[in-house]
Every structure is written in structure tokens, then in C-alpha cells.
N, C-alpha and C positions, 0 to 999 in steps of 0.2 A: 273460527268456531266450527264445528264439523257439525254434520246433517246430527249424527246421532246425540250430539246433546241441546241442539237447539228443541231436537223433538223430546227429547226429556225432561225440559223446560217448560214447554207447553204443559206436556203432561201435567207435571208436577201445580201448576197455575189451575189447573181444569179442576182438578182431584181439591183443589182447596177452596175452591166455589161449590157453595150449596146448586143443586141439581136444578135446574131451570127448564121450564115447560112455556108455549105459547100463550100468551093473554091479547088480546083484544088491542087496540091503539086508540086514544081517547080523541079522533080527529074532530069530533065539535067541539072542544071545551074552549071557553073563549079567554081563559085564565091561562099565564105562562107559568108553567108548574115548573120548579127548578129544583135541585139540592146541589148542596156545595159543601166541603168537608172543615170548612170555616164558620164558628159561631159571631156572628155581630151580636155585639152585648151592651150597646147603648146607642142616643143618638149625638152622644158627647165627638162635637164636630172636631176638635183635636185629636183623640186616643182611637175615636172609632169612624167618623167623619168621610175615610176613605173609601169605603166600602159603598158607600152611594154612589157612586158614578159607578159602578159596576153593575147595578142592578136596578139602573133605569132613573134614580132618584137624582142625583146629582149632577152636574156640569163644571167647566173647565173653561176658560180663557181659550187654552189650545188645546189643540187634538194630534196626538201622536198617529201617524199613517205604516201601514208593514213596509215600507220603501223606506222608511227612516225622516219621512218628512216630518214637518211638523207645520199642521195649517190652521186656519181659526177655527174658533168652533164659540162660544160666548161673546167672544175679541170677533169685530167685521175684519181688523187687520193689525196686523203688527209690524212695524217699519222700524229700520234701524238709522238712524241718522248720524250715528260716530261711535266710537268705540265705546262712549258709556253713558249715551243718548238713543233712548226708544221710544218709539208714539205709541198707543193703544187706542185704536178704534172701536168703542163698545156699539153691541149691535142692537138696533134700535128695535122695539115693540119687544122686547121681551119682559116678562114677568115671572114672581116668584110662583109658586104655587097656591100660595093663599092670595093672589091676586097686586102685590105690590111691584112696583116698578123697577125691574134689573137696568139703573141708571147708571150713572159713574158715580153718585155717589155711594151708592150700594155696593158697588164694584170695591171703591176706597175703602169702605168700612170692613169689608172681608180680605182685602190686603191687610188694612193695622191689624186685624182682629186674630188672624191668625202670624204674625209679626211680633204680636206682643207674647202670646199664649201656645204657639207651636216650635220647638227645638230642631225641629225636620227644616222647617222654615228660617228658621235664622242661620243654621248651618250655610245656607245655599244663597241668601238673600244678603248682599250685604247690608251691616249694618249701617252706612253713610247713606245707604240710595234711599234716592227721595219718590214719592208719586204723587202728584200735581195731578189737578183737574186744569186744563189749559183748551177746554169749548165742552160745548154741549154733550156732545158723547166722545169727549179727549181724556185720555191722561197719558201726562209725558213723565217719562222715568229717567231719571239720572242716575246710573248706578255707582257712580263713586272710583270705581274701580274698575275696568276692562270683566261684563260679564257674558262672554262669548254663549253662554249655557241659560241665559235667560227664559229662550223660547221653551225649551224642556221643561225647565223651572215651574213656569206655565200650563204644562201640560201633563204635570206629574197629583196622582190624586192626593198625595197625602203634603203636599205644599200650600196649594193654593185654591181653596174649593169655594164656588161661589155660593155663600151664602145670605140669606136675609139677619144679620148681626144685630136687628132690634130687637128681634123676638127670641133670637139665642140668649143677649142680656138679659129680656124680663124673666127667661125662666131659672135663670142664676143655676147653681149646681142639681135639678133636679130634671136631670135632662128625657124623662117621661113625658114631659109636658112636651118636647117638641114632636112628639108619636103625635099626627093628624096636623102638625103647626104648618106644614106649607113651607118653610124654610130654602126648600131647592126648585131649581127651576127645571128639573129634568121631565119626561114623561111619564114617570107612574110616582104617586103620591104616597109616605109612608105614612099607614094610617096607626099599623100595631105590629110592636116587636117584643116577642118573648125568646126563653133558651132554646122554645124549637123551632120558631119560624118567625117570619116577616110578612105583614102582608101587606101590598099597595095597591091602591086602585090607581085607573088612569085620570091625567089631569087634562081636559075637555081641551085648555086654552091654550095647548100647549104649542111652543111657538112656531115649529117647523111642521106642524099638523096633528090634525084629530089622532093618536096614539091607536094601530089596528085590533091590538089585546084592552081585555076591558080590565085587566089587573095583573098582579103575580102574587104568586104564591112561595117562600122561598125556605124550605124547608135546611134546617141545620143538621147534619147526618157525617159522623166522623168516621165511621168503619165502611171500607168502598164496597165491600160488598153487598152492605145493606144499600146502598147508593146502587147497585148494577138491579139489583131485583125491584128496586122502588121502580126505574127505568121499565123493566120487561116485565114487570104485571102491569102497568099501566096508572102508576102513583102518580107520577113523574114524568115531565118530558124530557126534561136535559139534568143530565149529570154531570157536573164539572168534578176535573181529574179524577178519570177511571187508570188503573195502574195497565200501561203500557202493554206489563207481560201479558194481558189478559186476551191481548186480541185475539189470538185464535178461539177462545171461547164465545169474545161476541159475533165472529162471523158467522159461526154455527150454531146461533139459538137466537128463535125469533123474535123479532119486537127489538133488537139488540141491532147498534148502529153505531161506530168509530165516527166520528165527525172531526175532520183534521180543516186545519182553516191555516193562516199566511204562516210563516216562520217568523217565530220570536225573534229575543235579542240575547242570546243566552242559549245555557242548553247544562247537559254536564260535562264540566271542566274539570281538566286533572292539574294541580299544584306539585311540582315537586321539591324536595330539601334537598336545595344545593347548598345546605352547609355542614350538614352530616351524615357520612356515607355515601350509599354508591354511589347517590347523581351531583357529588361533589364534582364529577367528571362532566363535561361538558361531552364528549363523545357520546358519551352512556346517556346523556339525555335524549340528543338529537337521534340515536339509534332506537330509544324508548318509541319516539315518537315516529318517527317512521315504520315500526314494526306495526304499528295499528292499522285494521283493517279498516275503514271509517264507511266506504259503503257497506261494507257485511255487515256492521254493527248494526247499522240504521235500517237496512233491508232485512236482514236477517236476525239479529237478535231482538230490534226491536218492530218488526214486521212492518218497516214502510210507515209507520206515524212518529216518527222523527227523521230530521232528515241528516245526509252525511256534509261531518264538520268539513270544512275546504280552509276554514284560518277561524281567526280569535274573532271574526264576527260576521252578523248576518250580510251572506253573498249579495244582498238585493241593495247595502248600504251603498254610498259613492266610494267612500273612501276603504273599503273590503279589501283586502289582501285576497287570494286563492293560493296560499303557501305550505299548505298541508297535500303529503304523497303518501302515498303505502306502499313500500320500496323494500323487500325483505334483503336484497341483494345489497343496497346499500348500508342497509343497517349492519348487515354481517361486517360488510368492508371497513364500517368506522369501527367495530369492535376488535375484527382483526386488528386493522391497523393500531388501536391504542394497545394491542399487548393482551387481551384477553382470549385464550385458548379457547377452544372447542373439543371438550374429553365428554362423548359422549353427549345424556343431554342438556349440559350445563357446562361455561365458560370458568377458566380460573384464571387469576393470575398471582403470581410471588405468594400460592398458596391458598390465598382468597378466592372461594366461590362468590361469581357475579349474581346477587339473589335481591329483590325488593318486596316490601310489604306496603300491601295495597291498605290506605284507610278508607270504612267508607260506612255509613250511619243508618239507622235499620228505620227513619223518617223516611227515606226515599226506595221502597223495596226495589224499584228500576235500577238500583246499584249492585244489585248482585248478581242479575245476568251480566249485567257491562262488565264486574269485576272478572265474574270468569271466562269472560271472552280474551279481557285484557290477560288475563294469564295464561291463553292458549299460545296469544299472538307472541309475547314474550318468553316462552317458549321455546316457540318456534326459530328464535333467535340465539336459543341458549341461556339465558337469565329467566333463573328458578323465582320463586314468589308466592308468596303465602297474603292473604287477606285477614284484615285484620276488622272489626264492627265497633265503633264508640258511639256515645249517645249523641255527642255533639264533635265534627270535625273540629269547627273552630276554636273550643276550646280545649281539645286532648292535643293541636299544628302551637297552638301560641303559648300553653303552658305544660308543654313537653310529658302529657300524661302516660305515652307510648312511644314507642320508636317506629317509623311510619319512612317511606320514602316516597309515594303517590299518595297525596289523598283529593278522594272524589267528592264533588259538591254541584249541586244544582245552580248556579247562578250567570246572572244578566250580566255580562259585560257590556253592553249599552243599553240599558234600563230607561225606556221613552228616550230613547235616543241619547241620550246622555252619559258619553263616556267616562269625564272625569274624575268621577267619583267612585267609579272602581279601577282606576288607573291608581289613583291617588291611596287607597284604600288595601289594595291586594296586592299591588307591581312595584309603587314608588318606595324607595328606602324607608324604612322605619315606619312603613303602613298598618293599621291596626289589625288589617288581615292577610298580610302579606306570611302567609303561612310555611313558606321555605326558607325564610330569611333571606331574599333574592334583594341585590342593590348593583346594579348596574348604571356606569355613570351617565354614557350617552341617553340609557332610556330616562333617566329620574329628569337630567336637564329637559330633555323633551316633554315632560308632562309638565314641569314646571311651566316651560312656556306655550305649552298647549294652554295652560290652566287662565293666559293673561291675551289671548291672541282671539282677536276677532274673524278676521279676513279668513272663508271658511276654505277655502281653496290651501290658503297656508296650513291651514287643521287638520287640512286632509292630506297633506305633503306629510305634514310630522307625525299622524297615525298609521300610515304605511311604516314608516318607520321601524316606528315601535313593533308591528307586528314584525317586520324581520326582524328586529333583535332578539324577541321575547321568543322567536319560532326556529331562527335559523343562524342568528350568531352566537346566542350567546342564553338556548334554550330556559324555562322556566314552566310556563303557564299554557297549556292548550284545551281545545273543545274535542272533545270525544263524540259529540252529537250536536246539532242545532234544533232545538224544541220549535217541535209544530203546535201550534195553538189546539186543543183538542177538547172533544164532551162526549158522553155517550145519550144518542137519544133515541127515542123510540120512531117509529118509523112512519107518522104523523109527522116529526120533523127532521124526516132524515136531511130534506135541506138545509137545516140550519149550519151558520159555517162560525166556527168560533171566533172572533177575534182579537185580536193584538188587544197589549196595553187595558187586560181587565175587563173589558163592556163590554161583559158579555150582554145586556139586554140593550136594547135600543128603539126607537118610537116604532120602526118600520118589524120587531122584532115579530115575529107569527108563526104559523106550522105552514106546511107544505100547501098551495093552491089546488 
């Protein structure tokens, strides 16, 4: 992407934000002021349930870490004893928020509870595993079936959230009653939820310490720019997902502050159809992919708050490939070499100009500097391209609404650590979002037996794998970027660091000392 249109890009970002002036920063308020571009619309612990553990209210078994671990956090431990035997160690003195005891029975009753009544949960849980109370703060699981992905399982918010399951029942479908019930055992309390906000106080007793913020405040705000000024008048401290392009305006207006924290598990990935048209060719992909600039993207189109992709997943995991290069010399070489000329500046061959159509959806406005960087870089190569905007990728890629050879999309290829389920989903033959129609035999058999293999060292043997085939033998699926955890806040908390896997608040959560 050349100087002149990244500054044109800016521009254009500047000019579509209302005009911003200094405000004040609200450094005593002892309330976490937040806005998020997501409504919570009930306290209905299946449909909307998840959303607690993000802002303070809820808890988890396990805790997902930005290294990819996964350590306890409810659970004192988790032990694995054989392929489809694991202990759970609940940890002691903890309580709900309305004062009841987070025992093992409590523990079991929000296993069935969400086992009977959650679909997210039975997909991933099998249905033969049992969980046994087997001591005072024991349960032993027997999962039936080789479930390598447990600990994730555990650590994922919309699976397995620990709730108090007596007072969910007494309140049957009128899930208002649980606004002030105590139900979670996290640090701040939800007292009241409407369409525009949440509000909680903190809970005194909580188990890892007195909570520093005496509450939060968490206001519901869909359009980001009414989110960036909420921020820099001083409505707001933290802003979750401020649009990327923006950053040169917050570095030059004050009160206005990028808060970038560890690298996700995900980022935006580009899918191509290898079954119609030009990236039927296997050259034409792998030259695709090497033609990208992956640090300039990251530095430059998206100014250092994303970082540059290096393979299909976050560099910090064990088992990471670093198999992505930015090779303009090679990518020519494969192109020459399959037969595709160079006249001027676009390739032909037996007639055919080499040209692809970028898809990409107007929910993520970050796709359309990427798009037209991707079309410099390819270019640059000789392959012409035009972009194309639908409402929804996935379903214009699975029910052929347009002709499309890239399309771009936001997502976690190890979403809390846990691969299978987008291996299974978007890679393996016959996947429900495998959007190029991609079926490769060596990779499908590898996820298959990824999908049944404990021993992590072996996991990790057969996801290198996969990333060369899917990257360098036998092209399909790459990261264009790996997403940095990010908020905008004002400059009271310009410390705050965003973190991984959603929580964003947490007992220790405060503004700057």
C-alpha cells in the first residue's frame, strides 16, 4: 500500500468523525464506566448468560491465558488420569453472591443445568460423560469417549458458567427476577439491566478480595462513534471495539487512548474457492498468499494495533507454525512458471486474464482498507481484482449468492484455545463453513484424529501439519492479521490493558494509580 493512500485513508476516517475537543478525565469516579457495541438483553443464563464473565459478574471452572494455556480459576485443579478420565478440584471458600456455598454440589447442578437446556453445551460435551461427586470438593468425569478439548470446554463462557441453579429454577421463565439474585460468584453484583445499560455493584465477599471499583456501569452504544466521544468527553472510561481505522484520530485528540493488550486467537482470515475459478489452481493460491504484505498491513494499514499474521495461529501458542513470507519474487516465479504471462499490468493465459473478487461485509468496516491493500499487493503481481460487499459472508460462500474467489471474515481459529471446532467447521470436508469447498484427504484424516487424541505433544505434531498443508501444500485458508486485544479509554485509564477471552473487567480492574 503506498504512503499516498494510507494517508487517504486516514483522512477519509478523520473527516467521518464528528469534530472532537478536550474534556476533563474523570480520575476520581470510583465506578467502572464502560460501553460495548453489544446489547445484553436478559439474565436468561443459556441465550444470554455469557456475557457475565465478561463484565465482572460471572465465573468459570477454567481460565483461558494469551499463551494458550488453560489454568484454573473456580476448578483449584484439573487432572487428567487417562484418555476419558479427569478429576476436578473445586476450590474451597467460595460463594455465590447472595451468600450460598460454590460447593460441588452446586458445581453439578450447573454442569446438568446447562447439559439439559444449552445446545452450545451438548455439541461439545458428550452425551455418555458422566460427573460424579467422588470427595468433598471432588468430581470425577468420565467422558465416554477421548475428549482431548475438555479443559477449553471449561473455559469457554457460553458452555459452562457457574451458576447458583436453585434460584435460576425458582424464578422459572421470568428471568428479571434474577436482576439483584446473586446467582454468580464473580466481583461485581448485577443489580439492574435495561436496553441501555447494566448496572452492578461490588460484592464485599468476594473470594479473591475486597473488588478495588465500588461498581460498574455498562452502558449499551451500537454506533462507535457515539462510543469514541462518550470516551473523550468523559462519559466513559473504556470503550470496547473502537474501529481500527480510527487510530490516527485518537492519537491526536485528547482524552483519546488505543489500549492494545496480548494477541487473540484469530484475527482476519481470508478463505479461498478452490473449486471455482481462478484459485482452482494451486499455484495461483500459494502466489496469492505470498504476494501479501503481512507486516505493512499490520503497521501500516492498520497502524501497529494488530499484529503481522506469521501462520494460521497465535505465534505465542506451542504448537504455531511461522509459515507465512512476503516473497513478491516468488510469487511471480510460481505464476510464471504455471503459464500465466505478464502483458502489462495483468497476467493472461489461453486468453484468460488472471483477476479475483475479493468478498468482504460492511459489519467489519476494517475490511475495506485490508481489501484495498490486498488489491495493491496483488497487483503488484499482475492479478487484477475487484471487491465485492454482502451482508453476510457466510451465507452469500455456502449458498453461492455471488461469484467471489477471496472472502474475508473476522474469526478465531483457536477460540479459548480450542482448535477443533473450527478445523472441523471451516477446513474439514463437508464443513458447515468450509466456504471454498476445500477437502483435502491428508488434512480431513488429521482432524479427524486430532478430534479423538489426547497425548498433547501428539496435537501438536498433527497441527503443524495441518498448518503446512492448508499454507504450503496444498493452499486454502490464511490470517491476513492477528487481532490485538483492544479499547479506547480515556486517559485516567490509559493503563488498562485489554484482555484475552472477553474479561474485560476483573476484581483488580481500576484506573491508573
Amino acid at each position: 500500500m503506498t504512503l499516498k493512500s494510507l494517508m487517504l485513508s486516514s483522512a477519509l476516517v478523520m473527516a467521518a468523525l464528528p469534530a472532537l475537543t478536550a474534556a476533563p478525565a474523570l480520575a476520581e469516579d470510583k465506578i467502572i464506566n464502560m460501553a460495548t457495541s453489544f446489547q445484553i438483553r436478559s439474565m436468561d443464563p443459556v441465550k444470554q448468560g455469557f456475557w457475565m464473565q465478561e463484565f465482572g459478574q460471572g465465573e468459570l471452572l477454567m481460565k483461558f491465558q494469551p499463551n494458550g494455556d488453560i489454568t484454573p480459576w473456580l476448578a483449584e485443579s484439573l487432572t487428567r488420569k487417562d484418555d476419558t478420565t479427569w478429576v476436578i478440584t473445586i476450590r474451597d471458600g467460595v460463594t455465590f453472591q447472595n451468600g450460598k456455598a460454590m460447593d460441588v454440589d452446586a458445581v453439578l447442578a450447573s454442569i446438568a443445568y446447562f447439559r439439559e437446556n444449552s445446545s452450545g453445551t451438548q455439541a461439545v460435551v458428550p452425551a455418555e460423560a458422566t460427573f460424579e461427586k467422588t470427595g468433598p470438593r471432588e468430581i470425577t468425569v468420565n467422558t465416554g469417549v477421548p475428549t482431548p478439548e475438555l479443559p477449553n470446554i471449561l473455559a469457554h463462557e457460553s458452555r459452562l458458567m457457574i451458576i447458583d441453579v436453585e434460584t435460576v429454577l425458582a424464578a422459572g421463565d421470568d428471568f428479571e427476577k434474577l436482576e439483584g439474585a446473586g446467582i454468580h460468584t464473580g466481583p461485581f453484583k448485577l443489580i439492574s439491566l435495561d436496553d441501555q445499560k447494566m448496572i452492578a455493584e461490588r460484592y464485599e465477599d468476594y473470594w479473591q478480595g475486597k473488588p478495588v471499583m465500588e461498581g460498574v456501569e455498562l452502558r449499551f452504544v451500537s454506533d462507535a462513534n457515539a462510543r469514541i466521544l462518550a470516551v473523550q468527553n468523559g462519559e466513559v472510561d473504556i470503550a470496547l471495539y473502537p474501529p481500527i481505522a480510527a487510530a490516527p484520530v485518537f492519537k491526536a485528540t485528547p482524552n483519546l487512548n488505543l489500549a492494545l493488550g496480548p494477541l487473540s486467537t484469530g484475527g482476519f482470515v481470508g478463505f479461498m474457492d478452490v473449486t471455482n475459478g481462478t484459485f482452482e489452481e494451486k499455484a495461483v493460491r500459494r502466489a496469492a498468499m505470498l504476494a501479501m504484505n503481512y507486516e505493512e498491513i499490520a503497521n501500516s494499514v492498520f497502524h501497529g494495533a494488530k499484529a503481522p499474521a506469521t501462520g494460521l495461529y497465535n505465534p505465542n501458542f506451542a504448537y504455531a507454525l511461522k509459515n507465512y513470507k512476503y516473497d513478491m519474487a516468488a510469487a511471480n516465479t510460481l505464476l510464471d512458471d504455471a503459464g500465466w504471462v505478464r502483458s502489462g499490468d495483468t497476467r493472461t493465459k489461453d486468453g484468460e486474464t488472471l483477476s479475483v473478487t475479493i468478498m468482504i461485509y460492511p459489519q467489519q468496516p476494517d475490511l475495506a482498507p485490508l481489501s484495498s491493500a490486498m488489491q495493491t499487493y496483488l497487483s503488484a503481481v499482475g492479478i487484477a481484482s475487484e471487491v465485492v460487499s454482502v451482508d453476510s459472508v457466510r451465507e452469500a460462500a455456502m449458498n453461492d449468492l455471488v461469484e467471489w474467489d477471496i472472502a474475508l471474515s473476522a474469526t478465531g481459529t483457536a477460540t479459548v484455545g480450542s482448535v477443533s471446532g473450527f478445523l472441523n467447521r471451516y477446513v474439514a470436508c463437508g464443513g458447515d463453513r468450509n466456504y471454498g469447498g476445500y477437502c483435502n484427504a491428508e488434512a480431513q484424516a488429521l482432524i479427524e484424529k486430532l478430534d479423538v487424541t489426547v497425548d498433547e505433544e501428539a496435537r501438536n505434531e498433527m497441527l503443524r501439519k495441518i498448518q503446512m498443508i492448508v499454507a504450503e501444500d496444498d493452499p486454502y485458508i490464511f490470517n491476513l492479521t492477528i487481532l490485538k486485544e483492544r479499547a479506547l479509554v480515556s486517559d485516567a485509564w490509559s493503563n488498562y490493558v485489554p484482555a484475552v477471552a472477553w474479561n474485560h473487567i476483573k476484581w483488580d480492574t481500576a484506573p491508573n494509580k
